[in-house]
N, C-alpha and C positions, 0 to 999 in steps of 0.2 A: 504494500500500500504506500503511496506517493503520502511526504510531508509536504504539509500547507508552507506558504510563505514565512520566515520570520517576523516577527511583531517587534521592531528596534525604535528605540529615541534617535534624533535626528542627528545625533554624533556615530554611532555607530553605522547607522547608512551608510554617511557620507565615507567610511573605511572603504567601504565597498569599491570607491572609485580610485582608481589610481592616477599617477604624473602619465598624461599622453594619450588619457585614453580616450576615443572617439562617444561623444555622451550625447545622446536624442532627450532634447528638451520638449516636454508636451504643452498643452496650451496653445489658443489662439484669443486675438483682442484682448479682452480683461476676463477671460473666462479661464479656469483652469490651469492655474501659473504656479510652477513649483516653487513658489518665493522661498518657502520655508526651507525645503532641499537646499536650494542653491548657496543658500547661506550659510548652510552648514558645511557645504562643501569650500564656500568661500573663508569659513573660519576655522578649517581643516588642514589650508593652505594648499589644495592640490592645485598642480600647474601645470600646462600645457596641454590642456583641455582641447579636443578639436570636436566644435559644439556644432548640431546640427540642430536648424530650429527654423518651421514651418514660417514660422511670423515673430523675429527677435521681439522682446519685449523684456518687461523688468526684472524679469526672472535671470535674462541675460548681460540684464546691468549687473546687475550682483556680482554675478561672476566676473565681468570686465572691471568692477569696480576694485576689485582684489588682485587682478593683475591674472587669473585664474585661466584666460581661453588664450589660444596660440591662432588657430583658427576657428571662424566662424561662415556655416554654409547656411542661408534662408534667403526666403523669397523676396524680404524688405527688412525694417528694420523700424517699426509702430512708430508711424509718421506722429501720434496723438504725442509724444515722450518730447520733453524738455531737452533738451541740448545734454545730452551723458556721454556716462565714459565710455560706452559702447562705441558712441558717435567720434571721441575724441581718441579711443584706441585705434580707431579705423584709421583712421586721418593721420594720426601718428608713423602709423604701420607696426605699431607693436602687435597687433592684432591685425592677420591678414581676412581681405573679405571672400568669399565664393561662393557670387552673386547667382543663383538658379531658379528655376519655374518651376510652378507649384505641381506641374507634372512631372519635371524631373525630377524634382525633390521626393512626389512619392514612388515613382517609378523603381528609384533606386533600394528603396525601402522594400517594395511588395517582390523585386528578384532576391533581397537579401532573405525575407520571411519565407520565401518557396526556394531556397536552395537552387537558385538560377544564377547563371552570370548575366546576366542580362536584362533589362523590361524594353520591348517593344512600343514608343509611343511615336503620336504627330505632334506633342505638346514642343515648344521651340521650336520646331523645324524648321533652318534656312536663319534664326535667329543668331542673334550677337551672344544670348548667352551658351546657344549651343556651341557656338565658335573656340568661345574662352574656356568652356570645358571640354572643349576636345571628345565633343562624343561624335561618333561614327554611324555612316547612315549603312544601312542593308536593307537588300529586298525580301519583302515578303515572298513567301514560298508559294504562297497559291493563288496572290492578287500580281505579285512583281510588282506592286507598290513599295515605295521607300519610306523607311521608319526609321525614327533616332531609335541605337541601342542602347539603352540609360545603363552603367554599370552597377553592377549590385552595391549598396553603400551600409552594410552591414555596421550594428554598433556593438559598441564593447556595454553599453549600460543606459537604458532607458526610463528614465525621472521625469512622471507623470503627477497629476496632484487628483485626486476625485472624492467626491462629495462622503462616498461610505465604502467599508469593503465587511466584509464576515467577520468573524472568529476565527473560521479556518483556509481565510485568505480570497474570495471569491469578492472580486473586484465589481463595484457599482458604475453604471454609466451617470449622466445628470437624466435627474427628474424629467428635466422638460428636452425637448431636443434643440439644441443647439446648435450655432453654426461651424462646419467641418465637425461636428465632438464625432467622427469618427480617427482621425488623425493621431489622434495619442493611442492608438490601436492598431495604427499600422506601424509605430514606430517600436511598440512595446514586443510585437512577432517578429522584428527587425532585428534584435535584441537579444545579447548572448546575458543579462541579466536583467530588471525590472525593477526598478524599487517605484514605490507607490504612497505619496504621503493622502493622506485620510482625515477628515474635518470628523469623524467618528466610523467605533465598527459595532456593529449590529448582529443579532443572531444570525446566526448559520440560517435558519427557519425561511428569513427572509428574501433569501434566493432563492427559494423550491418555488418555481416557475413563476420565478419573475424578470421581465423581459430588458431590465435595466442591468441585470448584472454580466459583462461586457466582456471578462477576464479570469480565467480558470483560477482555482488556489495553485494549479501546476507551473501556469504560467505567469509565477509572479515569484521574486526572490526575494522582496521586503516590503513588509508594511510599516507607515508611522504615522502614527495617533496624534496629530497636530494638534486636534481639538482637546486632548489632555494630558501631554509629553509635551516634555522641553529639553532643550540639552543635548 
């Protein structure tokens, strides 16, 4: 019988990540932002982070704010944010950018989740960001249509934040549906570990069919009780 995820305070996660390693930040707009992770990781000192994140935001200042990311790959960079060190790492070059589309970005994801080298997309086709990342075009087999081959972008550890998970590790999607909240699910199968911080956890009971819970106990390596951990 498979053990459920660990239940850690946000110090002991953040062990979980090492100097260099490739880290999938979850979150989109103000919705679902590992603040709390990040910061732990940011007060852990890990460096040389090469962060991959759908939609940069605060969760990634954090980390730029501590000197913490080497590089950083997303789509933008949450035009809504004040002038940060995200913005002022860039510009620096202490932190390099690789700038991508929200198709390559998941492309790269769903070959790493299905043990492919590859995702087949039209997302940038013929674009400047396909150019700067050097992706390579191939014919389809059965159309002879030409398709970017996106490279599998597999992660060392994926830091997601959600509303609730179980007792014994069974990860809740949001109440309501939100916009992309499928995204921190493709990043989390991308992902040679998981960790999951949690605003509270609830009986086991409560995911016997119900349609919000999003993430196996198998498929998670850590939980943390933001809503009553500290540390």
């Amino acid at each position: 019988m498979s053990r459920g995820p660990l239940l850690l305070r946000p110090v002991e996660a953040a062990a979980l990540v090492g100097d260099g390693d490739t880290v999938g930040l979850g979150g989109i707009l103000q919705r679902r932002r590992p603040t709390e992770l990040c910061q732990a990781l940011a007060t852990a000192g890990v460096r040389g982070l090469h962060v991959m994140s759908f939609l940069a935001g605060p969760e990634t200042e954090v980390l730029a704010a501590a000197g913490a990311i080497a590089t950083l790959t997303t789509g933008y960079v949450d035009p809504t944010l004040p002038p940060t060190a995200t913005q002022a790492g860039l510009a620096s070059g202490s932190m390099a950018l690789r700038e991508t589309s929200e198709q390559v970005f998941v492309g790269g994801l769903l070959a790493a989740s299905a043990g492919l080298p590859f995702w087949p997309t039209f997302g940038a086709a013929g674009s400047d960001v396909a150019a700067a990342l050097g992706l390579r075009e191939i014919r389809c087999p059965y159309t002879d249509r030409p398709v970017l081959a996106v490279p599998a972008t597999p992660l060392d550890v994926a830091v997601l934040h959600a509303e609730a998970a179980t007792n014994s590790g069974a990860v809740f999607g949001p109440s309501k549906r939100e916009f992309l909240d499928d995204a921190d699910l493709v990043l989390a199968r991308a992902a040679r570990q998981v960790i999951v911080s949690v605003e509270r956890i609830v009986a086991d009971e409560e995911a016997v069919g119900c349609k919000t819970a999003v993430l196996a106990p198998f498929e998670v390596t850590a939980i943390v009780d933001v809503g009553t951990t500290s540390g």
